[in-house]
C-alpha positions in Angstrom: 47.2 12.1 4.9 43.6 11.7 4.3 41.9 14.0 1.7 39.2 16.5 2.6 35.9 15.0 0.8 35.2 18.7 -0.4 38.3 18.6 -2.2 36.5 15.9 -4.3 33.3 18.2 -4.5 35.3 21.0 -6.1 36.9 18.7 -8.7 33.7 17.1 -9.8 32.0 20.4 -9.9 34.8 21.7 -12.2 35.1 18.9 -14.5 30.7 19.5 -15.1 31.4 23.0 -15.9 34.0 22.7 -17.9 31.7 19.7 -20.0 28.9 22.0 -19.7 30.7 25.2 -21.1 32.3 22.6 -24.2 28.9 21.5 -24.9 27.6 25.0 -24.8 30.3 26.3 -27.0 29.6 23.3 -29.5 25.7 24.3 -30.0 26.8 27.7 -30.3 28.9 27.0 -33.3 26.0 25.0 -35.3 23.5 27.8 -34.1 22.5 29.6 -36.9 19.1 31.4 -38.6 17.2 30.7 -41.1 15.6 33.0 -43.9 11.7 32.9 -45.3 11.8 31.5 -48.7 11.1 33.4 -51.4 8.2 33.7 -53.1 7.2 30.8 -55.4 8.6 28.5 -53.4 5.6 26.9 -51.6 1.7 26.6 -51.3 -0.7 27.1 -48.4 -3.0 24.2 -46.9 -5.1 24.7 -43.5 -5.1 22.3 -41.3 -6.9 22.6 -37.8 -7.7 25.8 -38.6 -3.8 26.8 -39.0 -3.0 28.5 -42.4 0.2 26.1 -42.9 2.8 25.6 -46.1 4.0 23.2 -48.3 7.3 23.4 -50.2 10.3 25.5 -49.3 9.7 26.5 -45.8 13.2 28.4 -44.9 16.3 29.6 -46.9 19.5 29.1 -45.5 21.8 32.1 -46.1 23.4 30.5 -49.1 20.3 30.1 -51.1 20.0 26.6 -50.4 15.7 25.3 -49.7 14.7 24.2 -46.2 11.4 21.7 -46.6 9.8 20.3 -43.5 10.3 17.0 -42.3 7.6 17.6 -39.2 4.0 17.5 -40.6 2.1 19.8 -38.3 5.1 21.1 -36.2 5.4 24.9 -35.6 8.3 26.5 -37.6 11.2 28.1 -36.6 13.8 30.5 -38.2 16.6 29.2 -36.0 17.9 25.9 -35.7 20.8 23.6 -33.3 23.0 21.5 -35.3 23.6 20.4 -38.9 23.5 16.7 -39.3 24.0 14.3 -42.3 21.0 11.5 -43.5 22.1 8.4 -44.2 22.9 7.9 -47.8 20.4 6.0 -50.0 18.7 5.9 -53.1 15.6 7.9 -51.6 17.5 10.5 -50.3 19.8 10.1 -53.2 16.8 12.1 -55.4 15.6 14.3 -52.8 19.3 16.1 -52.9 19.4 15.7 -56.5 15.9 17.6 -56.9 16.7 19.9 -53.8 19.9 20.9 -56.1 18.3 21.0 -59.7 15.5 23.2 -58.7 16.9 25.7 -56.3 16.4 28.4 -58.7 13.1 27.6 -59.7 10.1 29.6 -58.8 7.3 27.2 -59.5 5.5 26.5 -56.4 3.8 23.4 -57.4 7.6 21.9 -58.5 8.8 23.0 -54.8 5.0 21.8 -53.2 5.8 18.3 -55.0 9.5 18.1 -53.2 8.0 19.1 -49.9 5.7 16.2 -50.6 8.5 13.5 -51.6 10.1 14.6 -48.3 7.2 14.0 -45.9 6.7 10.9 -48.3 10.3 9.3 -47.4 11.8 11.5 -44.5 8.4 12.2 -42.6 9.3 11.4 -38.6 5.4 11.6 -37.9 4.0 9.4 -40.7 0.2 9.8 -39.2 0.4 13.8 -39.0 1.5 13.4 -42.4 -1.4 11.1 -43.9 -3.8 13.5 -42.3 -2.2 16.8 -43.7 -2.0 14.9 -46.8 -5.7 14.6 -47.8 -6.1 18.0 -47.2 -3.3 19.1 -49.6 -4.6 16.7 -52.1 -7.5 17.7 -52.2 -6.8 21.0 -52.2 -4.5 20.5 -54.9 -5.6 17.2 -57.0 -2.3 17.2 -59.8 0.7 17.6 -56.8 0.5 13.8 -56.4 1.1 13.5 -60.3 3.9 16.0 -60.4 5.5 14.9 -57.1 5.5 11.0 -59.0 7.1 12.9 -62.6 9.5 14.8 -60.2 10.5 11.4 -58.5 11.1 9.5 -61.9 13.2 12.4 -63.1 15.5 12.1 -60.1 15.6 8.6 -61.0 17.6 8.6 -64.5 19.0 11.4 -63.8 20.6 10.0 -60.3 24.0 8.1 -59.9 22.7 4.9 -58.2 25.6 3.3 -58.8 29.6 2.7 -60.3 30.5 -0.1 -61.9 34.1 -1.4 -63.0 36.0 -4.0 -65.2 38.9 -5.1 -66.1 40.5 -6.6 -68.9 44.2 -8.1 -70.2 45.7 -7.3 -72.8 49.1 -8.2 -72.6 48.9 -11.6 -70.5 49.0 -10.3 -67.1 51.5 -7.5 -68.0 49.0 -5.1 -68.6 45.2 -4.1 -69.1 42.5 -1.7 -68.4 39.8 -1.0 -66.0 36.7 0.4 -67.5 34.5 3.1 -65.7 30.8 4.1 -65.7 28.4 5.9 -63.5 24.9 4.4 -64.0 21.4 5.3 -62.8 18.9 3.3 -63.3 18.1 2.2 -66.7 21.2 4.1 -68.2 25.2 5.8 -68.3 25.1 8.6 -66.3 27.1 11.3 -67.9 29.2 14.2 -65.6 29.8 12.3 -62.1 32.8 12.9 -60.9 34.7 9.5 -59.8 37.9 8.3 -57.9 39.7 4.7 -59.2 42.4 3.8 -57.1 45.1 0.5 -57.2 46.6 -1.2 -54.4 49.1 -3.6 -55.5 52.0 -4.2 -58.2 50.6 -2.0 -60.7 50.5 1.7 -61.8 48.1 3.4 -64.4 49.9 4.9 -67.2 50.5 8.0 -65.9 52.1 6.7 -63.0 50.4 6.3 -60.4 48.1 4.4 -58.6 44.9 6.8 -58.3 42.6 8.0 -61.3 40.0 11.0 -60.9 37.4 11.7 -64.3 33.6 12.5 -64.6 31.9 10.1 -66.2 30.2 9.9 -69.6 27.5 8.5 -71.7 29.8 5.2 -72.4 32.3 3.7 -69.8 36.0 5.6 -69.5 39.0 3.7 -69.9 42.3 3.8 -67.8 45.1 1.5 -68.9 47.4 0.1 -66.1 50.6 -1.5 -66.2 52.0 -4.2 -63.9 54.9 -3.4 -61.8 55.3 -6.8 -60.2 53.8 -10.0 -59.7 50.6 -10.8 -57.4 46.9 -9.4 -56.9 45.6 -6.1 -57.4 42.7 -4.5 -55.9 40.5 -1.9 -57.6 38.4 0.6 -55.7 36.3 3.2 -56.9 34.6 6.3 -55.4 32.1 8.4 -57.2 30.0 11.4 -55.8 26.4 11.9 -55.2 24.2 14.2 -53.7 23.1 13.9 -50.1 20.3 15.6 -47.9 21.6 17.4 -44.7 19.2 17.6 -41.5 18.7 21.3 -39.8 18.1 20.4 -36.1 14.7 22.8 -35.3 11.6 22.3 -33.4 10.2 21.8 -37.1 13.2 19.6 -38.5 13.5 20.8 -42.1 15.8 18.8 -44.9 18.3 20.6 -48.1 20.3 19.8 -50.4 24.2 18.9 -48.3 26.8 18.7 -51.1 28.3 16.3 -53.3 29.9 13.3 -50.9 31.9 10.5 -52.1 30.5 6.8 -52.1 32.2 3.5 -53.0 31.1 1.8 -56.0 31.9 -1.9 -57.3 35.3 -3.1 -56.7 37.1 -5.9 -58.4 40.4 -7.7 -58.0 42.7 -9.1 -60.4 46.4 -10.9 -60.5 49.1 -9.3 -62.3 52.6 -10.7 -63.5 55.3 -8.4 -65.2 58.1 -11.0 -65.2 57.7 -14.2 -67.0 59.3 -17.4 -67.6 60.6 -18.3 -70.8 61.6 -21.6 -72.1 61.8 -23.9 -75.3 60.2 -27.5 -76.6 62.9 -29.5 -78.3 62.7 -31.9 -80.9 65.7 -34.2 -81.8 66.4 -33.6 -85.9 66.9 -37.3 -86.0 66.4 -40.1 -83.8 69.3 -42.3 -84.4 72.8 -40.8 -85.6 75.6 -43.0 -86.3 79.1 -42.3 -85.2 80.6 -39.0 -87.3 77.7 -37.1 -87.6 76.3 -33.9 -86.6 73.6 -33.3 -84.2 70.7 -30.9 -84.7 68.1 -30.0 -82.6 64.3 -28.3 -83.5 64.0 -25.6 -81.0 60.6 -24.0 -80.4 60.2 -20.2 -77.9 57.5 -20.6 -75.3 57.1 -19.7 -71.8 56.4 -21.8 -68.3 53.2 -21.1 -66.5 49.6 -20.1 -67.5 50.3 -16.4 -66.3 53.8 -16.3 -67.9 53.3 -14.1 -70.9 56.6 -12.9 -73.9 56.6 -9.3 -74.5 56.4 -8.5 -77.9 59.2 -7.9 -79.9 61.6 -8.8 -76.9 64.6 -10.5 -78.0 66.1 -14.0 -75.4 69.0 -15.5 -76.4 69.0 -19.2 -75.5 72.0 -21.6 -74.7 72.1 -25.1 -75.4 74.4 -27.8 -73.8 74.9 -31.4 -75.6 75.6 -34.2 -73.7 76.4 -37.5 -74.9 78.1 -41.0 -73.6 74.9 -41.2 -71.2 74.2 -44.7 -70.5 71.0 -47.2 -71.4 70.8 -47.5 -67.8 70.3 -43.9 -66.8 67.3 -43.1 -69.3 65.1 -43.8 -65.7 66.8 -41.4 -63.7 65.9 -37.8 -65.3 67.0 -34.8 -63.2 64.7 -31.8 -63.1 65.9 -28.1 -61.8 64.8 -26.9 -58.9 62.3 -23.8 -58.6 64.3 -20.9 -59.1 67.8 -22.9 -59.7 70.4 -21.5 -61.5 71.8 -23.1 -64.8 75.3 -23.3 -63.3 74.1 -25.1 -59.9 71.9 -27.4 -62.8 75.1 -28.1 -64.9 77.0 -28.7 -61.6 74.1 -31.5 -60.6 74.9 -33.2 -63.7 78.4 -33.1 -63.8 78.3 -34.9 -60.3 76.5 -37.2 -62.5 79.6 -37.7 -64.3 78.6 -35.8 -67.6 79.7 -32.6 -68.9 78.3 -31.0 -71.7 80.7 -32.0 -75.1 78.9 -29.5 -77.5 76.9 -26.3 -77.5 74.3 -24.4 -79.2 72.4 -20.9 -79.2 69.3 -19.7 -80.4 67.4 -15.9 -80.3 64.3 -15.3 -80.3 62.1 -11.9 -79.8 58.6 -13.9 -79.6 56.7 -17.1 -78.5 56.4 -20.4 -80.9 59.8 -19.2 -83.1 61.4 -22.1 -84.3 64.9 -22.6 -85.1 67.4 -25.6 -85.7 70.4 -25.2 -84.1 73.5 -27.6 -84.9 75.7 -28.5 -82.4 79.2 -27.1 -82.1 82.2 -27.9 -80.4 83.0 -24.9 -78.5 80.2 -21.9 -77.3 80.1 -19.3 -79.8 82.3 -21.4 -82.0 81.5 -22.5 -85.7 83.4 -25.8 -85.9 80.6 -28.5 -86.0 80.9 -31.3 -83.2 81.0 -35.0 -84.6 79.3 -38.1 -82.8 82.3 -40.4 -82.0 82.8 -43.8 -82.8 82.1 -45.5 -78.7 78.5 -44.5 -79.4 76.1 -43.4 -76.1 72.7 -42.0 -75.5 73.3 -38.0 -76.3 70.5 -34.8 -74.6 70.6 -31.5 -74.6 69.4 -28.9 -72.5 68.4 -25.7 -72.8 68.5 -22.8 -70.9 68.0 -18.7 -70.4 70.5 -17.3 -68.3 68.5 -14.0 -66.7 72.0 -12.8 -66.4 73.1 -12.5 -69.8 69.8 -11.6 -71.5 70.5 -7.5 -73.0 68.6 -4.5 -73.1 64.9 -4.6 -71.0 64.9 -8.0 -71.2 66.4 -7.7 -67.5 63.2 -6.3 -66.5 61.2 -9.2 -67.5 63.6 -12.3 -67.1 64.0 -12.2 -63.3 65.4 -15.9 -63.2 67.3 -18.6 -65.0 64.8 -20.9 -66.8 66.5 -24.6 -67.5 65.3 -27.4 -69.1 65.4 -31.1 -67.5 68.2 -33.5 -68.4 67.0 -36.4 -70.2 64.3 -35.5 -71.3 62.4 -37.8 -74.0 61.6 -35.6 -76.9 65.4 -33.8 -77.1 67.7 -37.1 -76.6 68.9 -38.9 -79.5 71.0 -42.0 -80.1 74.6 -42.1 -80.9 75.0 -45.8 -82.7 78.6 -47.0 -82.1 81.0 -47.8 -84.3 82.1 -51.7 -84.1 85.6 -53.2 -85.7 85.9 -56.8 -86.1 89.8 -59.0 -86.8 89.9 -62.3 -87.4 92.2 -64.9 -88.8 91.6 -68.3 -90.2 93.6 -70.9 -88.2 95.0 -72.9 -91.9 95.2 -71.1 -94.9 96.4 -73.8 -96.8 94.3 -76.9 -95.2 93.8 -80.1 -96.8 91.1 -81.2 -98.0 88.2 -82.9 -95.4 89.9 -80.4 -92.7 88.0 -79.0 -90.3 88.0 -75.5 -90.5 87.8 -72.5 -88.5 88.2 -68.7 -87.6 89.1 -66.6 -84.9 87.4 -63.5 -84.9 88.0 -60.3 -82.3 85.4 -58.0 -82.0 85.3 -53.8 -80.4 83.3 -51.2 -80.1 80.2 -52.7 -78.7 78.5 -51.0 -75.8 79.5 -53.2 -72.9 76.5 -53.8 -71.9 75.1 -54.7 -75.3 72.6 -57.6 -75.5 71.0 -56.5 -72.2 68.8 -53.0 -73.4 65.8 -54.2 -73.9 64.5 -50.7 -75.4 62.5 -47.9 -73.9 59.2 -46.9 -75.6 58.9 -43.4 -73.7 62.3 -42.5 -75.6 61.8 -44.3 -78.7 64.7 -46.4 -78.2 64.6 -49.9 -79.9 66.0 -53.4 -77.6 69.4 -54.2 -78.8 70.0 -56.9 -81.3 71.6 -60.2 -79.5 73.4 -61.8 -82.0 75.9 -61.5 -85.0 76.5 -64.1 -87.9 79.4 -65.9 -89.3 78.8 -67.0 -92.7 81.1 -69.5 -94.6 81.3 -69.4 -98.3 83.1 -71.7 -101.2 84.4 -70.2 -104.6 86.1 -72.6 -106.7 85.2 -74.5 -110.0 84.4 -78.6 -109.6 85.5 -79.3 -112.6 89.0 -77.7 -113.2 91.1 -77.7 -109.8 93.2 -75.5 -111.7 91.1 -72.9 -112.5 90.3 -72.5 -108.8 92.1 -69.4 -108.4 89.9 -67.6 -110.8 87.1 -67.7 -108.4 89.3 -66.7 -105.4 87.6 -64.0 -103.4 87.1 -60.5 -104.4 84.8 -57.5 -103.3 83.8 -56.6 -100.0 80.3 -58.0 -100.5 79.7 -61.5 -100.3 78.7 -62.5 -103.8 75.5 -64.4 -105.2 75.2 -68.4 -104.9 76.0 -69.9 -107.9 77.6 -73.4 -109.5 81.2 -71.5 -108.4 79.9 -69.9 -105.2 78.1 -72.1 -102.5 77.3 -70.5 -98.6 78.4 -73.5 -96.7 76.6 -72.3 -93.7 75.5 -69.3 -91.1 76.1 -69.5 -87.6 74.7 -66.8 -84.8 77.5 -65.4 -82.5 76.9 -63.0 -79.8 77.0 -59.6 -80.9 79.8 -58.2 -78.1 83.1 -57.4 -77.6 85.5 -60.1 -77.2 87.3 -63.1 -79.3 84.9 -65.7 -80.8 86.0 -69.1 -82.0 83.7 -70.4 -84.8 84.6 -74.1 -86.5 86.5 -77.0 -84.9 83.4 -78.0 -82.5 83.4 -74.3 -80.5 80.1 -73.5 -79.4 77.6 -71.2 -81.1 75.6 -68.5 -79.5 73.1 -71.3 -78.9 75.0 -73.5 -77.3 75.5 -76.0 -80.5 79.0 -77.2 -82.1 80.1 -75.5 -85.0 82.0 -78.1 -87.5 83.4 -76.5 -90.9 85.2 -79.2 -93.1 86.8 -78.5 -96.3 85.1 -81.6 -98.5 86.2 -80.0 -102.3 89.1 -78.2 -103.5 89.0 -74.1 -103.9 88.6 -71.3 -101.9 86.4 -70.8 -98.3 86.3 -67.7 -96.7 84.7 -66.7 -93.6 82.6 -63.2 -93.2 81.7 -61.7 -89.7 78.0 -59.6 -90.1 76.2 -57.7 -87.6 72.6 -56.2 -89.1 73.0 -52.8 -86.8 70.4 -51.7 -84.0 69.3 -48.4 -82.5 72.3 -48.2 -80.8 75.0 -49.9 -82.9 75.6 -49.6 -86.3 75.7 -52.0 -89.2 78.9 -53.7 -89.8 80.7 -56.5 -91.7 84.3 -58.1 -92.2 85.1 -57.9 -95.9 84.2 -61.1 -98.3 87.9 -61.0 -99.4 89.8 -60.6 -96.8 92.8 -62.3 -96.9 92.9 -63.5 -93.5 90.0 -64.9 -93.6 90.5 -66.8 -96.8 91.6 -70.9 -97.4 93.0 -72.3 -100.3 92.3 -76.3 -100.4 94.2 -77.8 -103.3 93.5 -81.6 -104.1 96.4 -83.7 -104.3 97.2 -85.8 -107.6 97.4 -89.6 -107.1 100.6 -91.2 -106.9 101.1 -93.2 -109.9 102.7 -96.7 -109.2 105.8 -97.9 -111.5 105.8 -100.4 -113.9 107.5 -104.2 -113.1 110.4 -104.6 -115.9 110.0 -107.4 -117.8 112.3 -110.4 -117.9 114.5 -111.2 -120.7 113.9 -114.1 -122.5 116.5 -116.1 -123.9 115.6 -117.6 -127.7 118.5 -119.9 -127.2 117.8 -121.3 -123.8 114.2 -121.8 -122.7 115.3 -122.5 -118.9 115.2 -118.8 -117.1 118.6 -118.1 -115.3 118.4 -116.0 -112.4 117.5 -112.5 -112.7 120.3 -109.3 -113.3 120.1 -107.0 -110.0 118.0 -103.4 -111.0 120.5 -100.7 -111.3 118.4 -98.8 -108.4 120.4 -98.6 -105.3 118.8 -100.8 -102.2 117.8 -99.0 -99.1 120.7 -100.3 -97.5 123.1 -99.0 -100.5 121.8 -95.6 -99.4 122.5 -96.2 -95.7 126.0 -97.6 -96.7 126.8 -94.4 -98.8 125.4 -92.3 -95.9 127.7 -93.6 -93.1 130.7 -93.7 -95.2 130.7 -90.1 -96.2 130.1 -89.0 -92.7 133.3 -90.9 -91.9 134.9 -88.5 -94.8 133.8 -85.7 -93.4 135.3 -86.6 -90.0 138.3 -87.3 -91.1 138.6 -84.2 -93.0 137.6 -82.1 -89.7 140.3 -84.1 -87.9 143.4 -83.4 -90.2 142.4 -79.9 -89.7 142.5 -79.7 -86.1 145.5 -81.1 -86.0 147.4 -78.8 -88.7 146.2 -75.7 -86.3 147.8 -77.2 -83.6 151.0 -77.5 -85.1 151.3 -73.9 -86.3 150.1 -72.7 -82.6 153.3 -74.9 -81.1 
């Protein structure tokens, strides 16, 4: 059904009534009237034949000086609406000497204001040049006082706050400093507002500061609660200039407003990360020895920052066995890993820690050397063993065990890498050598020679060429075997007087010779030195016993970074010869033949009474005939006695 259009006329016309009777009751409620000042307050001028004033030209109820912004304009005791200027340093000092003179009664002091009104608020600025050379002439010193007036409001005005901020504690904790200026100086007795927005609290607990301000800057310490930025705002107050809507226009002092001064931002941190630098004691440690570590407090991060006096306790794991090969292949924790997902990374290395150490500390750069133990906690000290390796530690602060507040700070595990240069250390191995000479009792011009069984090299010994970033030497390639003589030239009997003793090899002299040193490689395995086996070079080795006395053969390796030194003993028994020389047969003498005096013609010559080979053989068979005969008799006798 179609609407009537005056339907619409009456709705429009109550929607302007209603605007009209809102707008009405809004004027009505800024509608107010205005006193005449009191005396002192002003000066008269004429202008255009018009007797007119300068200074206060109203009073409000409340005391407060009305001075004209309307050079010319007729005055009236009521005005429309209350409305604020715009804030700046001009009308800044107008309020300011609006307030501070409001009791005076000097009418040049309140002339001199109206003048610094028409001079900055004026909205006829022509009216107000002409009006102006009468009043100046009229009254010569009002420019002067109106210029000391302005210069007054000027150090005495807050044109401005200005903030800062300062650590003392890291990033843990600070203060922001406060102070009013105006220009030139501090500005003592403005009231300001510093607020926070972000992890941190002032002292007191929260996150907004009010204070008046003082001849030096205030301080307000603040505390982080957290990590990331902070914002600072501040809010001081400062006289403003409020507009009385009149056919005239006039200006007084508004009230105290609030204005934002400088603002700075900042990043906090409360947490931190701790962590230690390690420094193997020593560098090489042979097989049976304890480990030690040098272990230094720091902290991970340029914002990370140790509370004073708060005590960490640190763990340390040992590792050792670690192969040459896997000094290139470090493992680093991840951001924010845990030290048991860390030690479960390595273990599916194949390495689990074999010793342990701990170390507190309650500040940064606190050094302590910790010795390895065998069990955490324990006191029993752990002992490199004998296979040798490449042994690391690392370090690490469990956030879940730390005590006391030092929850509040340590929000996460802080582990150290595996393998890392400065904390690994080499375990030198332990080597055993066997041997046994192949003839201890050769004769002489024998070849000789020695077969010698070797353990406890790494197996892959010969091949690591060093690492300079660890400070690992290459390994040494070879081992000797060294022959020596003992004997005396002279006396074959007095041989045995010389026969080796000592484990050292003795010096050369005439009853001690070194017959010769050979290189063998220095690894596991059985070596054959002497009878034409080849040396580590690839030559023949030939050894021959060429005088009587006593050669013994000695097994020396000089030790590297990762093996240590080792010998066979210089009188070991199996690896002693004895050559003896054998005497020379001596040959027997022809018997003479007997010489008959009587008969000069020789007669044949009587048989020796030594038996002939073939008297031997003859007695040999017949008493093997004996002895059969003897056997047979018996067989038969035990047959008899069966039957």
């Amino acid at each position: 059904m179609a609407t009537k259009p005056w339907r619409y006329l009456s709705m429009l016309a109550a929607i302007v009534i209603a605007f009209v009777m809102m707008m009405a009751s809004s004027a009505s409620a800024f509608a107010a009237t205005l006193n005449e000042p009191p005396p002192g307050t002003n000066l008269w001028y004429r202008v255009d034949g018009r007797n007119l004033l300068i200074g206060a030209i109203k009073q409000l109820p409340d005391g407060r000086l009305a001075y004209c912004m309307k050079a010319g304009a007729d005055s009236s005791s009521d005005y429309s609406a209350e409305r604020p200027v715009g804030d700046n340093e001009n009308i800044r000092r107008i309020a300011w000497l609006a307030n501070r003179y409001q009791n005076s009664r000097d009418a040049k002091t309140h002339a001199a204001i109206g003048v610094l009104v028409h001079r900055y608020m004026e909205f006829d600025v022509q009216a107000w040049a002409r009006h102006w050379a009468v009043i100046s002439a009229q009254y010569p010193d009002l420019g002067a006082i109106a210029d000391r007036l302005w210069s007054e409001a000027g150090v005495n005005l807050p044109v401005g706050l200005q903030v800062s901020s300062q650590m003392v504690e890291g990033k843990r904790s600070g203060w922001v400093d406060v102070l009013v200026r105006s220009n030139g100086k501090a500005l003592a007795g403005v009231p300001y507002t510093v607020s926070l927005s972000g992890p941190a609290r002032f002292d007191d607990g929260g996150q907004t500061v009010s204070g008046v301000s003082g001849n030096t800057a205030i301080r307000h310490a603040w505390h982080a609660t957290g990590a990331g930025e902070v914002k600072v705002d501040t809010r001081y107050e400062v006289p403003s200039v409020l507009q009385l809507v009149s056919n005239q226009d006039y200006a007084c002092y508004g009230s105290q407003s609030e204005v934002s001064g400088d603002g700075i931002t900042f990043k906090v941190r409360k947490d931190f990360t701790p962590g230690v630098t390690t420094v193997a004691s020593r560098k090489i440690v042979d097989a049976g020895e304890t480990v030690s570590d040098e272990v230094t407090s720091t902290v991970t991060g340029a914002d990370s920052h140790w509370p004073e006096g708060l005590g960490l306790q640190a763990k340390g794991y040992y590792f050792d066995a670690i192969r040459a090969n896997e000094l290139g292949d470090p493992l680093k924790p991840g951001d924010g890993e845990s030290v048991e997902a860390f030690l479960e990374r390595i273990a599916k290395r194949g390495h689990k820690p074999a010793a342990y150490g701990s170390a507190a500390f309650t500040g940064l750069g606190q050094r302590k050397t910790v010795t390895a133990v065998t069990q955490p906690g324990g006191d029993e000290q752990y002992r490199t063993p004998s296979r040798g390796g490449i042994g690391t530690w690392v370090w690490a602060f469990d956030a879940s065990e730390q005590a006391g507040k030092a929850g509040e700070y340590v929000t996460k595990d802080a582990v150290s890498m595996f393998l890392e240069a400065e904390e690994t250390n080499v375990n030198r191995a332990k080597v055993e050598v066997e041997s046994t000479i192949t003839e201890h009792s050769p004769s002489l011009g024998a070849q000789l020679s020695d077969t010698i069984t070797v353990t406890g090299f790494p197996e892959d010994h010969g091949e690591f060429k060093g690492d300079e970033e660890f400070g690992i030497g290459a390994d040494e390639e070879y081992a000797k075997v060294s022959v020596w003589w003992s004997g005396d030239r002279d006396d074959p009997g007095s041989d045995d007087e010389y026969r080796p003793s000592g484990a050292e090899v003795p010096q050369e002299d005439e009853h001690h010779k070194l017959i010769g040193t050979w290189d063998v490689p220095a690894r596991n395995g059985r070596i054959r030195v002497g009878a034409g086996a080849l040396d580590a070079h690839g030559d023949p080795v030939n050894i021959v016993a060429e005088e009587h006395g006593w050669y013994a053969f000695v097994w020396t390796f000089p030790g590297d970074d990762r093996v240590m030194p080792a010998a066979s003993a210089y009188d070991d028994q199996w690896e002693q010869a004895r050559v003896i020389e054998e005497p020379e047969e001596e040959k027997p003498e022809e018997p003479e033949e007997p010489v008959d005096e009587e008969v000069e013609q020789p007669g044949e010559p009587e048989k020796p009474l030594a038996s002939t080979g073939s008297d031997v053989v003859f007695a040999v068979v017949m008493a093997l005939m004996a002895l059969a005969s003897g056997i047979l008799i018996l067989v038969m006798a035990h047959r008899r006695e069966s039957l």
